[in-house]
N, C-alpha and C positions, 0 to 999 in steps of 0.2 A: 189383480195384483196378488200374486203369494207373498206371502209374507213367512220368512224362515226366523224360527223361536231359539234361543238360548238361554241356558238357568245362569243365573249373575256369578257362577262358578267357571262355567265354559266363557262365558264372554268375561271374566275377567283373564283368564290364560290366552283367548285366544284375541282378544279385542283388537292390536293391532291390524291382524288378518280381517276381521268383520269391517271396519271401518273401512278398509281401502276393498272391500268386497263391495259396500253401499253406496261407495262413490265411483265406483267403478259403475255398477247396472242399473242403480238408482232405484233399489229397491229396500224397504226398509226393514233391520230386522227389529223385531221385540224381544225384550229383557225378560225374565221372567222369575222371579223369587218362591220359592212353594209355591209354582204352580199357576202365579198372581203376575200379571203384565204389568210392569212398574216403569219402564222407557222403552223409549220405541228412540233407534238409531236410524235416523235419515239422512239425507247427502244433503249437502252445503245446497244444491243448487234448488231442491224441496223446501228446504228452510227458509230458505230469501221468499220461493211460491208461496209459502205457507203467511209469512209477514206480508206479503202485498197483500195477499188476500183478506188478513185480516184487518188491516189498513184502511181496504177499498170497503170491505164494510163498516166501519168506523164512521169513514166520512159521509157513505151513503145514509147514515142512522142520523148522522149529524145534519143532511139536507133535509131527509123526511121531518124530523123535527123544527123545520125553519131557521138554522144555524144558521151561520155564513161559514162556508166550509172550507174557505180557501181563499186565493188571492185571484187578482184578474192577471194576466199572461204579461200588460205591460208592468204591472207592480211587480212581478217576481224577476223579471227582466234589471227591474231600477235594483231591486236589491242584492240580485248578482254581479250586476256589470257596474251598479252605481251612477245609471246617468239614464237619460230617456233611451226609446226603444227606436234604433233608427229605420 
């Protein structure tokens, strides 16, 4: 993955352009302040990967631990639809 750099001066002028550049190829670029990476711009469809991801391990941290991590498939069923699972 390349990764293309902008100083927070160019991506404030050019930002519209960068944005639909990241959602378009889905590559991200970084921000950059003196020199210092301070955002990284990723596309809508990485962000959502990024949140499952960190999600999935959330709950995985939560089983190793002996949590109850979730519900069983017919309790999430009743709490969507409101009645048993037919």
């Amino acid at each position: 993955m390349t990764e293309s750099t902008y100083s927070i001066v160019e991506a404030r002028a050019r930002l519209g352009a960068i944005a639909r550049e990241v959602s378009a190829t889905r590559e991200p670029v970084a921000i950059t302040d003196h020199g210092q990476t301070i955002a990284i711009l990723v596309s809508p469809a990485d962000a959502l990967e990024l949140e499952e991801m960190r999600a999935l391990s959330a709950y995985r941290a939560r089983q190793a631990q002996g949590e109850s991590a979730g519900v069983s498939q017919a309790e999430a069923y009743r709490r969507v639809f409101g009645g048993d699972e037919a």
